[in-house]
PDB file of N, CA, C and O in Angstrom:
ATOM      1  N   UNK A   1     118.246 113.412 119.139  1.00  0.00           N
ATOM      2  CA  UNK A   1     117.066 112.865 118.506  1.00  0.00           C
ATOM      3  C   UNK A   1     115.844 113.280 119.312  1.00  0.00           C
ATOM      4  O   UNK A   1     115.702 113.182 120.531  1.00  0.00           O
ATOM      5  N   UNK A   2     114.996 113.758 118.426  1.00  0.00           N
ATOM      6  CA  UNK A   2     113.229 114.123 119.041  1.00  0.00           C
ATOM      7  C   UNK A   2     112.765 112.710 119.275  1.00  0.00           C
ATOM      8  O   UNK A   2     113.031 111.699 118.624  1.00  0.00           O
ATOM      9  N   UNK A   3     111.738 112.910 120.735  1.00  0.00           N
ATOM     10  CA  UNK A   3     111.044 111.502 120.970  1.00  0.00           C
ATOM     11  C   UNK A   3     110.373 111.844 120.040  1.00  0.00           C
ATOM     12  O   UNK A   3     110.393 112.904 119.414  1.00  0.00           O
ATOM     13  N   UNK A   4     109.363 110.388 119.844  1.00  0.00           N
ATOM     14  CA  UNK A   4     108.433 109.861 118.771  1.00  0.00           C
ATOM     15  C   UNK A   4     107.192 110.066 119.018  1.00  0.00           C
ATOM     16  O   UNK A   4     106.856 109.375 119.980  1.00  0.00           O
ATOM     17  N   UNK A   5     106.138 110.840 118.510  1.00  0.00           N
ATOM     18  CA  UNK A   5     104.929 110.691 118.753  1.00  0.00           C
ATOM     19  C   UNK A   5     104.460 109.429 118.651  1.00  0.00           C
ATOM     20  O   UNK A   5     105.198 108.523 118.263  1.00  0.00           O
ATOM     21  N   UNK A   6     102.905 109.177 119.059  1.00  0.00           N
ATOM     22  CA  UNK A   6     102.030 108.255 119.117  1.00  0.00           C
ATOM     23  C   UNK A   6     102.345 107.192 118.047  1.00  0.00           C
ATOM     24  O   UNK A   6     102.640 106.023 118.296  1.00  0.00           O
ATOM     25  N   UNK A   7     102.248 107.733 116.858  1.00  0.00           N
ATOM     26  CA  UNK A   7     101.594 107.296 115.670  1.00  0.00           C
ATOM     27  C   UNK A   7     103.205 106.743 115.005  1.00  0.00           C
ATOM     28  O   UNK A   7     103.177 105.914 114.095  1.00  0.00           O
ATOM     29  N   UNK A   8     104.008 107.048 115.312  1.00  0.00           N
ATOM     30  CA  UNK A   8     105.790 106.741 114.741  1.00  0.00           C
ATOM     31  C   UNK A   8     105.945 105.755 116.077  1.00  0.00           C
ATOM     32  O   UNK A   8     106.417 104.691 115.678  1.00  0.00           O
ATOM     33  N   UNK A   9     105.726 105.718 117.475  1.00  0.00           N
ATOM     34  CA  UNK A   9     106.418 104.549 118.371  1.00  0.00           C
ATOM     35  C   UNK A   9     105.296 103.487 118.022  1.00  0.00           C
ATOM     36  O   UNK A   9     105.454 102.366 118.505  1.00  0.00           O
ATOM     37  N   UNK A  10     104.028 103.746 117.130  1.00  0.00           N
ATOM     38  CA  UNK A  10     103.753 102.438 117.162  1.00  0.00           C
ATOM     39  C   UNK A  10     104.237 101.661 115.718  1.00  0.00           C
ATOM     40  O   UNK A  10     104.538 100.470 115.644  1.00  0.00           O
ATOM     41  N   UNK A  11     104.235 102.367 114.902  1.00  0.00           N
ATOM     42  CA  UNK A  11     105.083 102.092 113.401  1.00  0.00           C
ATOM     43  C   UNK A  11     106.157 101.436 114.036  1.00  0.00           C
ATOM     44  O   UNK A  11     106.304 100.214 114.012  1.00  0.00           O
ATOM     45  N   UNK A  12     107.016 102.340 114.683  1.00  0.00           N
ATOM     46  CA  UNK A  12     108.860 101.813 114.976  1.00  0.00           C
ATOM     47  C   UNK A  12     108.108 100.150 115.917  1.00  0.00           C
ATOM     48  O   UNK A  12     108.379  99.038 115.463  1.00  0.00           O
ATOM     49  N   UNK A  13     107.607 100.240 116.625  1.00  0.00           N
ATOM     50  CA  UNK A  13     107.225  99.095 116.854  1.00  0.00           C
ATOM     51  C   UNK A  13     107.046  98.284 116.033  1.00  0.00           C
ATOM     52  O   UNK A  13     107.522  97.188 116.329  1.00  0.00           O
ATOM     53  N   UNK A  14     106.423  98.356 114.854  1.00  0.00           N
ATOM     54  CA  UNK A  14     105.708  97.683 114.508  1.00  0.00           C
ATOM     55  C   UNK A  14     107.100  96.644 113.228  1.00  0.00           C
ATOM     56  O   UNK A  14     107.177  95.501 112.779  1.00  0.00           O
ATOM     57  N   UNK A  15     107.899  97.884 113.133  1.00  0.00           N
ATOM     58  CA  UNK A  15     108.915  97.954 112.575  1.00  0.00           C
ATOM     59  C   UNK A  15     110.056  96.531 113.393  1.00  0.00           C
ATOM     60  O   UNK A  15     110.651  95.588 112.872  1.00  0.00           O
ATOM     61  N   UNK A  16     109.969  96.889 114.509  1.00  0.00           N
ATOM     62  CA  UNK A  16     111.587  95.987 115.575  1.00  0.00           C
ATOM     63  C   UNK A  16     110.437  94.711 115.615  1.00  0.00           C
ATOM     64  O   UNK A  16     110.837  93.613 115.230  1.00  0.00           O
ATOM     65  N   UNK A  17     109.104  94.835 116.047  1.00  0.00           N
ATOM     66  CA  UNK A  17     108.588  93.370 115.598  1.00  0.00           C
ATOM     67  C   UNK A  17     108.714  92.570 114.734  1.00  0.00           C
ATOM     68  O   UNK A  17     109.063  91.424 115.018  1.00  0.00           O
ATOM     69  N   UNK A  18     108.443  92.981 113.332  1.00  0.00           N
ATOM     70  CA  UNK A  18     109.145  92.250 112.356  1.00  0.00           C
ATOM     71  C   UNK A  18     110.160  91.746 112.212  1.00  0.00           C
ATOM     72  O   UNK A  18     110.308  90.548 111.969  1.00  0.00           O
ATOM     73  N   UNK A  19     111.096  92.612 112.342  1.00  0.00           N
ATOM     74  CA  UNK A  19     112.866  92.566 112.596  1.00  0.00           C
ATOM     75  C   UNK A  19     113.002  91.227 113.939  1.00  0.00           C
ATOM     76  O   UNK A  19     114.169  90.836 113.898  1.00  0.00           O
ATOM     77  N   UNK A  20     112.654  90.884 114.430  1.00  0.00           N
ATOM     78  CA  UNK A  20     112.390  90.495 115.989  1.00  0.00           C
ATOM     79  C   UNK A  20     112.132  88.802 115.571  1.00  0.00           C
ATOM     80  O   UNK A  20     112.689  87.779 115.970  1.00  0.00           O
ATOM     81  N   UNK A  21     111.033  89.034 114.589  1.00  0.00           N
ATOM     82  CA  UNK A  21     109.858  87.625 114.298  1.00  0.00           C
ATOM     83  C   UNK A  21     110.992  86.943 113.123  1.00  0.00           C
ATOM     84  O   UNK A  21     110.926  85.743 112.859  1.00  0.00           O
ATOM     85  N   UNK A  22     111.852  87.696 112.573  1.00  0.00           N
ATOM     86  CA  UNK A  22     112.710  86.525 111.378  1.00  0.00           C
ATOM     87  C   UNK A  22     114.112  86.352 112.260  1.00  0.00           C
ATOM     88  O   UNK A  22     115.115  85.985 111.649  1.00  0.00           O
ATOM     89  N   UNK A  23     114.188  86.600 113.613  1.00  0.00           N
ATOM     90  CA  UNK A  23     115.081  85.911 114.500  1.00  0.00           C
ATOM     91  C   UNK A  23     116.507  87.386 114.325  1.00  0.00           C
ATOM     92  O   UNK A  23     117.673  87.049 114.116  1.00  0.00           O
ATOM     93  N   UNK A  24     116.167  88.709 114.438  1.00  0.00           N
ATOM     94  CA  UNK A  24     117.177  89.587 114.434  1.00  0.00           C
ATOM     95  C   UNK A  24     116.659  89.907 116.083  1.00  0.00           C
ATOM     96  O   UNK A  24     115.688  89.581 116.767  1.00  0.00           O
ATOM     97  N   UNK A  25     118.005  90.807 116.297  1.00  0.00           N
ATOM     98  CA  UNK A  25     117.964  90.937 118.135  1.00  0.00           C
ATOM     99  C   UNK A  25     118.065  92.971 117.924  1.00  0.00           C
ATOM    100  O   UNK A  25     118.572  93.638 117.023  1.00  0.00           O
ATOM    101  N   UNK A  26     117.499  93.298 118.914  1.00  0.00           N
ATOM    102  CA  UNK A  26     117.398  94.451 118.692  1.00  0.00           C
ATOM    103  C   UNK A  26     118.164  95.397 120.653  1.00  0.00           C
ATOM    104  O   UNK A  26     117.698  95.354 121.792  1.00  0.00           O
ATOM    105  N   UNK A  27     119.038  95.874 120.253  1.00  0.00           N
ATOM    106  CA  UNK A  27     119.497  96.626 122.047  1.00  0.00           C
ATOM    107  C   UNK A  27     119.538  97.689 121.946  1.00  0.00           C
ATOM    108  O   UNK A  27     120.299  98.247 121.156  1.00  0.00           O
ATOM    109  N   UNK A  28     118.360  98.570 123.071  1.00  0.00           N
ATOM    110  CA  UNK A  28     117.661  99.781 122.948  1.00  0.00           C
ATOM    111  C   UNK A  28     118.019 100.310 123.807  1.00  0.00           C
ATOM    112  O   UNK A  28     118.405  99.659 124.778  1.00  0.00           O
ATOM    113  N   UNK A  29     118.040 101.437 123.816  1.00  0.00           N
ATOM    114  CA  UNK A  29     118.373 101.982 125.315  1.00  0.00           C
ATOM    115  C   UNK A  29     117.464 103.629 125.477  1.00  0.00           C
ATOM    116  O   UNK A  29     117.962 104.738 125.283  1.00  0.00           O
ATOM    117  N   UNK A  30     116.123 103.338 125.858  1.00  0.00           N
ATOM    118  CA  UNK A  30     115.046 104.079 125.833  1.00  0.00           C
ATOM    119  C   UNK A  30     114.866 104.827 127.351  1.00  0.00           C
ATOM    120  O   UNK A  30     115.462 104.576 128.398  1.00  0.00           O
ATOM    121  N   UNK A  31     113.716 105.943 127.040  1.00  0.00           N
ATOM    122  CA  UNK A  31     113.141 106.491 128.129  1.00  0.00           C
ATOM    123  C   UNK A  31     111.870 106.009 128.322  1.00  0.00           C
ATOM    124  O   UNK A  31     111.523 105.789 129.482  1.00  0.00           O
ATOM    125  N   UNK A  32     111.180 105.822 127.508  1.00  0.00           N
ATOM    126  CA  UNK A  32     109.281 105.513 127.050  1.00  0.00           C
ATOM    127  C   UNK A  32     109.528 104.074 126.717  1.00  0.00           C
ATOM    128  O   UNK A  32     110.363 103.521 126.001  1.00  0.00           O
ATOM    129  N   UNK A  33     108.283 103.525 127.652  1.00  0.00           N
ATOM    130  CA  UNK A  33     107.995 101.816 126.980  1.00  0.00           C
ATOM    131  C   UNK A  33     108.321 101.532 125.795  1.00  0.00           C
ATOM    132  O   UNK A  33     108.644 102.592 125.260  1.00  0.00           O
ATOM    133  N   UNK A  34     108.420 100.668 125.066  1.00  0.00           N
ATOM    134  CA  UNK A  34     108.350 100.098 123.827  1.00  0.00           C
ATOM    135  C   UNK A  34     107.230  99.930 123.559  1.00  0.00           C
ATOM    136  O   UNK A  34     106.538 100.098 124.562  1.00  0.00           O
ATOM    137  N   UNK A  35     106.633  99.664 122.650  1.00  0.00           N
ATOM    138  CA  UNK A  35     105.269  99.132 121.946  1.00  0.00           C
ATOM    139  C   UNK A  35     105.616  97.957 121.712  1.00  0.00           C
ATOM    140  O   UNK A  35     105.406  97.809 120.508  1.00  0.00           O
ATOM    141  N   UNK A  36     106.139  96.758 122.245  1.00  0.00           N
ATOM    142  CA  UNK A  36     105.752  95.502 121.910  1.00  0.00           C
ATOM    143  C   UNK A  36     106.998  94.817 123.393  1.00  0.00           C
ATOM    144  O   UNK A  36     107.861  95.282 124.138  1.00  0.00           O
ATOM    145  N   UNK A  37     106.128  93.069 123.029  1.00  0.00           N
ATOM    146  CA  UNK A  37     106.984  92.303 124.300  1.00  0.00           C
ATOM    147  C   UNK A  37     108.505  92.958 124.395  1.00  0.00           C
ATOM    148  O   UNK A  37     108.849  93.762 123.529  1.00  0.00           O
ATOM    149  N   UNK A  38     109.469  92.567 125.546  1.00  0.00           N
ATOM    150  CA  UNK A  38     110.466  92.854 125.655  1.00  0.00           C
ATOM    151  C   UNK A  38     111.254  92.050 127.045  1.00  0.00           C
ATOM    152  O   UNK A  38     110.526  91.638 127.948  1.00  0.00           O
ATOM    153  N   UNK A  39     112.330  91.919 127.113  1.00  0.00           N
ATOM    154  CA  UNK A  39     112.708  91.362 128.410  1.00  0.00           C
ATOM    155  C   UNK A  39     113.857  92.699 128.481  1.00  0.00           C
ATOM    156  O   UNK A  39     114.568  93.169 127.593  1.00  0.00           O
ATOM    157  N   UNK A  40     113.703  93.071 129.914  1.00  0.00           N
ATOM    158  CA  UNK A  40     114.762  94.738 130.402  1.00  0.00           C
ATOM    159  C   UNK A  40     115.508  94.042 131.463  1.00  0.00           C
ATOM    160  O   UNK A  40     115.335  93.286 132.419  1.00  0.00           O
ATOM    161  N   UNK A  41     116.738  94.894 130.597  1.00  0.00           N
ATOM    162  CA  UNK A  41     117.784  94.362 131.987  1.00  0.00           C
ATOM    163  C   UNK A  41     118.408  96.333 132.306  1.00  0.00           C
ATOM    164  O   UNK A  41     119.143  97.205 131.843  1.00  0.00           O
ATOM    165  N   UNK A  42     117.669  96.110 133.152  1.00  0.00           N
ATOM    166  CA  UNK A  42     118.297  97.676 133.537  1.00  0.00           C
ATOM    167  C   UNK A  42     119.574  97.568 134.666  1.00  0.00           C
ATOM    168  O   UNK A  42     119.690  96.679 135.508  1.00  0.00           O
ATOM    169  N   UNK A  43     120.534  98.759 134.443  1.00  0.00           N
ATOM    170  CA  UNK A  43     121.527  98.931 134.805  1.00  0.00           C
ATOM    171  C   UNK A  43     121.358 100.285 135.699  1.00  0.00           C
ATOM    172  O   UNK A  43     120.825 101.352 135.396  1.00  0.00           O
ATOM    173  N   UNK A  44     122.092  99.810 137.089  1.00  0.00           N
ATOM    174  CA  UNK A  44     121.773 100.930 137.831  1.00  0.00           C
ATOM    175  C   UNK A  44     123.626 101.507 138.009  1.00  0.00           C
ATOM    176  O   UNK A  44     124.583 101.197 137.300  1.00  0.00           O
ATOM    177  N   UNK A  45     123.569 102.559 139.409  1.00  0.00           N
ATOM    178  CA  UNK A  45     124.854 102.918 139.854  1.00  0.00           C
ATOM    179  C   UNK A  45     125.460 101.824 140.869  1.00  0.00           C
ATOM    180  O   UNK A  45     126.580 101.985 141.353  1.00  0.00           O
TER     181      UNK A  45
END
């Protein structure tokens, strides 16, 4: 998968917010911030 320009990570944001606000859970596993709140549990070695 191609990363997301500007204008699509703030849509897809705008997108898992919604999804987010009627109580769905969303588990990402990214390189680039998110566009909206988040709590990270990163996993190391």
């Amino acid at each position: 998968m191609s990363p997301l320009d500007a204008e699509w990570r703030g849509r897809f944001g705008e997108i898992m917010d919604e999804h987010l606000s009627t109580g769905g859970m969303i588990l990402a596993a990214v390189h680039d911030p998110l566009p909206l709140a988040t709590r990270t549990v990163e996993i190391g070695r």
